[in-house]
Residue frames as a rotation matrix with the C-alpha (Angstrom) as fourth column:
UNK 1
0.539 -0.649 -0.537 -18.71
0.706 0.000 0.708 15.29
-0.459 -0.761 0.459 0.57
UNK 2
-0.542 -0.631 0.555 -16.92
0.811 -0.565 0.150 17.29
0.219 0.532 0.818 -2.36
UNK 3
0.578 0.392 0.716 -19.83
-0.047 -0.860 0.508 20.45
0.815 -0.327 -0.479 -0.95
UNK 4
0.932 -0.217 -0.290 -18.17
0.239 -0.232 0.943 20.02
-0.272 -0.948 -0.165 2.81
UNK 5
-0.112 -0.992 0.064 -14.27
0.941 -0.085 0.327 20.15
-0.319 0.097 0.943 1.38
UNK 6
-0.512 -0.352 0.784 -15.35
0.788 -0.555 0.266 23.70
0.341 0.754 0.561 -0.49
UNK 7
0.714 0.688 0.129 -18.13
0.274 -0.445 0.853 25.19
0.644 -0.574 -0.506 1.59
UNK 8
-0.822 -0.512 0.247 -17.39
-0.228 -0.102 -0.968 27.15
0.521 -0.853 -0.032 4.57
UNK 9
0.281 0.959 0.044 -20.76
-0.468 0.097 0.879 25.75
0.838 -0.268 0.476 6.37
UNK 10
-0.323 -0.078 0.943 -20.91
-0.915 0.280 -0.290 24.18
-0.241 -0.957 -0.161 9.36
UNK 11
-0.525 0.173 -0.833 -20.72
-0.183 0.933 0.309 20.31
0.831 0.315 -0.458 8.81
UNK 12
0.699 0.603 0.385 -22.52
-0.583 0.167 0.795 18.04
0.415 -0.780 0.468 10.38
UNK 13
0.019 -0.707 0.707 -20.14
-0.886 0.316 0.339 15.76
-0.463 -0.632 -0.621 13.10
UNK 14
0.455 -0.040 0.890 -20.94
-0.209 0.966 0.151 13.10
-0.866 -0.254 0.431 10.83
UNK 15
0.889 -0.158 0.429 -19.83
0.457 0.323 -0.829 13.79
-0.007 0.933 0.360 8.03
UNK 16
0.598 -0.758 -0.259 -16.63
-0.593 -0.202 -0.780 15.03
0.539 0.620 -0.570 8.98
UNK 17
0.148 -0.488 0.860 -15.99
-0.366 0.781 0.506 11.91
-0.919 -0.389 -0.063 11.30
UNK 18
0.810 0.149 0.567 -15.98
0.318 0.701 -0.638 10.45
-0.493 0.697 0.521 7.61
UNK 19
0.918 -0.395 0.029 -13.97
-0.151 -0.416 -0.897 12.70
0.366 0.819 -0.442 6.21
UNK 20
0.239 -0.738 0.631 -11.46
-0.971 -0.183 0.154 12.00
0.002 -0.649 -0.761 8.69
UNK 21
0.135 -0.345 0.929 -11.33
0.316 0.904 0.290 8.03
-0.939 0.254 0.231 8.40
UNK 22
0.982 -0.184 0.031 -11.55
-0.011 -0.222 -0.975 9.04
0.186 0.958 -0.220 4.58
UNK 23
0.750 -0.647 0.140 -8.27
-0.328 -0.547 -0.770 10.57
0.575 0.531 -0.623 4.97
UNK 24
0.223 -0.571 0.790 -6.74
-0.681 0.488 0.545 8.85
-0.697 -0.660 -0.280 8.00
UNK 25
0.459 0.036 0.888 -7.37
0.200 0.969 -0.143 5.86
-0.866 0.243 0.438 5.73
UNK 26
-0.642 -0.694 -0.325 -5.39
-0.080 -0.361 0.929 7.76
-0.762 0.623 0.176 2.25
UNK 27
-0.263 0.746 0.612 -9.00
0.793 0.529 -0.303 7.51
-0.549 0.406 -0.731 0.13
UNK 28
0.113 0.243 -0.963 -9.44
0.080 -0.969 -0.235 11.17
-0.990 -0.051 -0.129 -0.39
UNK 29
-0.583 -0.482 -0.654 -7.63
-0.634 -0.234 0.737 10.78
-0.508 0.845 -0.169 -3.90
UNK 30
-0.759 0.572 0.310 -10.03
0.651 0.656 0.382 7.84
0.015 0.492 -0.870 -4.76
UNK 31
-0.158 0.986 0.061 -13.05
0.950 0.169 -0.261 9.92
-0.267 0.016 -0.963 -4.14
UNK 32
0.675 0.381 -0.632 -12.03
0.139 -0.907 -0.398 13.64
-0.725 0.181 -0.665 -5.21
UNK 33
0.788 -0.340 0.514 -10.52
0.424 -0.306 -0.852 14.98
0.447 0.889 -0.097 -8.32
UNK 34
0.232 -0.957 -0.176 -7.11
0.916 0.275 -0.291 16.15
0.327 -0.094 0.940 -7.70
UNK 35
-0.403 -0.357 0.843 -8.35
0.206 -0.932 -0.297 19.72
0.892 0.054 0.449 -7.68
UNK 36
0.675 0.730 0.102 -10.63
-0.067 -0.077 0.995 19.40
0.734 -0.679 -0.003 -5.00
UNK 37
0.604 -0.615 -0.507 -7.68
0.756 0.643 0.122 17.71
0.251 -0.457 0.853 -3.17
UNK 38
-0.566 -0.707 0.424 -5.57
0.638 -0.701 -0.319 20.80
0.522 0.090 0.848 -3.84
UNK 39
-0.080 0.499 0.863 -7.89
-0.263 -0.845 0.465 23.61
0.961 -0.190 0.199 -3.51
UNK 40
0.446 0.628 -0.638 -9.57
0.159 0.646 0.747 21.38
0.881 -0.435 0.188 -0.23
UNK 41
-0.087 -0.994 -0.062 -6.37
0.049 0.058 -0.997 21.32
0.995 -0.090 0.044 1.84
UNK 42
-0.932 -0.248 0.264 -6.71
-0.052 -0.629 -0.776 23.86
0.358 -0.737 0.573 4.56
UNK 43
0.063 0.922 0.382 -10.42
-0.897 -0.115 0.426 23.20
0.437 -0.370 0.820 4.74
UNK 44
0.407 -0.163 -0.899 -9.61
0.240 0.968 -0.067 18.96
0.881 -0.189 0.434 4.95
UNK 45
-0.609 -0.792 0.045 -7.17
0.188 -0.199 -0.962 20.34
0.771 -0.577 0.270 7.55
UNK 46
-0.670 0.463 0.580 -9.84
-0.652 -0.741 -0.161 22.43
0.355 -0.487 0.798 9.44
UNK 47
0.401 0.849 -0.345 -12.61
-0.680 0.528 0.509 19.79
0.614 0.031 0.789 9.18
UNK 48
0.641 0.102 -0.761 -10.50
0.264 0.902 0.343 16.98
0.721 -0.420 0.551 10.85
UNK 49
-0.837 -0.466 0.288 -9.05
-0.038 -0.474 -0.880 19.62
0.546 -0.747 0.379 13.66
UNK 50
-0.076 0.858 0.508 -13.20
-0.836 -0.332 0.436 19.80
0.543 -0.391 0.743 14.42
UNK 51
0.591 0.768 -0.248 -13.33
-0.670 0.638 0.378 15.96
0.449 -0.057 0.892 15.36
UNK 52
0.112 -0.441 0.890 -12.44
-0.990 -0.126 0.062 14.69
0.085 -0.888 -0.451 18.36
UNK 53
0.448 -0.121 0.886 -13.12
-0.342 0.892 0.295 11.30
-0.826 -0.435 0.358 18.07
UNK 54
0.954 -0.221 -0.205 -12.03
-0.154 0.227 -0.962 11.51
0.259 0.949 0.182 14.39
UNK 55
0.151 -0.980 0.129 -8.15
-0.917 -0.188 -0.352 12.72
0.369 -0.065 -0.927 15.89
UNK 56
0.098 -0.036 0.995 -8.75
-0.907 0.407 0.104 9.18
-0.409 -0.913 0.008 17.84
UNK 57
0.653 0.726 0.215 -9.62
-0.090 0.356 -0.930 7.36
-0.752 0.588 0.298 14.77
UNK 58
0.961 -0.275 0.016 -6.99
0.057 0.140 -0.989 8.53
0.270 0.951 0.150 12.79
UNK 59
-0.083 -0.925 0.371 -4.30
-0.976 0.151 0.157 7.71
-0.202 -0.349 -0.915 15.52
UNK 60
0.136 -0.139 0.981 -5.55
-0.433 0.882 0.185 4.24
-0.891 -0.449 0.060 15.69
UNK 61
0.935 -0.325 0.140 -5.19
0.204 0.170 -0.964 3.87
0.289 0.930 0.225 11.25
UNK 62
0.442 -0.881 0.169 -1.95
-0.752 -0.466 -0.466 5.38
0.489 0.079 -0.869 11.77
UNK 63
-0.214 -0.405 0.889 -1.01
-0.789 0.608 0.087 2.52
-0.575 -0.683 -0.450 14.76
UNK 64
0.543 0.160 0.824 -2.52
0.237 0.912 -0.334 -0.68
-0.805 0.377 0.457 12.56
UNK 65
0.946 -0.322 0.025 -0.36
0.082 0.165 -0.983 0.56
0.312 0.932 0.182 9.76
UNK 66
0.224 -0.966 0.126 2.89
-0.923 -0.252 -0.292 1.06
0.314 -0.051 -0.948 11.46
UNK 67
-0.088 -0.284 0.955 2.15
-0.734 0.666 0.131 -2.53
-0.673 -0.689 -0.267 13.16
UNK 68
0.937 0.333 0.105 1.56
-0.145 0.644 -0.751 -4.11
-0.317 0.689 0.652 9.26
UNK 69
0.701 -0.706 -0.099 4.64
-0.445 -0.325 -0.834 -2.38
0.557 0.629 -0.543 8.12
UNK 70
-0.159 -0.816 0.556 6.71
-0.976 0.215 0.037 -4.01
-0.149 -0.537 -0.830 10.91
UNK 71
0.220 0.123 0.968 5.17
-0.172 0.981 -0.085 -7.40
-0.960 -0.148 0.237 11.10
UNK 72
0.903 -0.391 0.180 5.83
0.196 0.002 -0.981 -7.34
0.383 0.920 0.079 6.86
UNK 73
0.199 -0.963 0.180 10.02
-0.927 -0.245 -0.285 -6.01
0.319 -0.111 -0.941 8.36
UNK 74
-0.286 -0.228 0.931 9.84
-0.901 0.395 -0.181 -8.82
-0.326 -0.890 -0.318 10.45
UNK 75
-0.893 -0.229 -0.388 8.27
-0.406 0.781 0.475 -11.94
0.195 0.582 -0.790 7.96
UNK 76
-0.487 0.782 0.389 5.12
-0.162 0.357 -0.920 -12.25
-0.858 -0.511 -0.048 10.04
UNK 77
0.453 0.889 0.070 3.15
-0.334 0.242 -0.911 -12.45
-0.826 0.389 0.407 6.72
């Protein structure tokens, strides 16, 4: 994955549906070096503009964490 963040190639749709949960999910820093992260940005950016179901993918991470963070406001756990 650290060739697709630095390459300009065409990816394949699966591997940047990954990269997108990857990052939907805040992993990116677990699996690249900090420069990659930096340098990566605008390509990370680009790559999960390509993936439609990824943008779908990383609404619904985005919706189970705002409904942990409340039900944790609220005592639920």
């Amino acid at each position: 994955m650290k060739a697709l963040v630095l390459s300009d190639e065409m990816p394949d749709p699966r591997d940047i549906a990954l990269l997108s949960l990857a990052d939907a999910c805040n992993i990116l820093p677990d699996i690249f070096p900090g420069d990659v992260i930096e340098s990566g940005q605008a390509r990370i950016k680009q790559l999960r503009s390509m993936d439609l179901p990824g943008r779908d993918v990383v609404g619904a991470v985005a919706e189970i964490e705002r409904i942990i963070v409340a039900s944790h406001a609220r005592g639920a756990y």
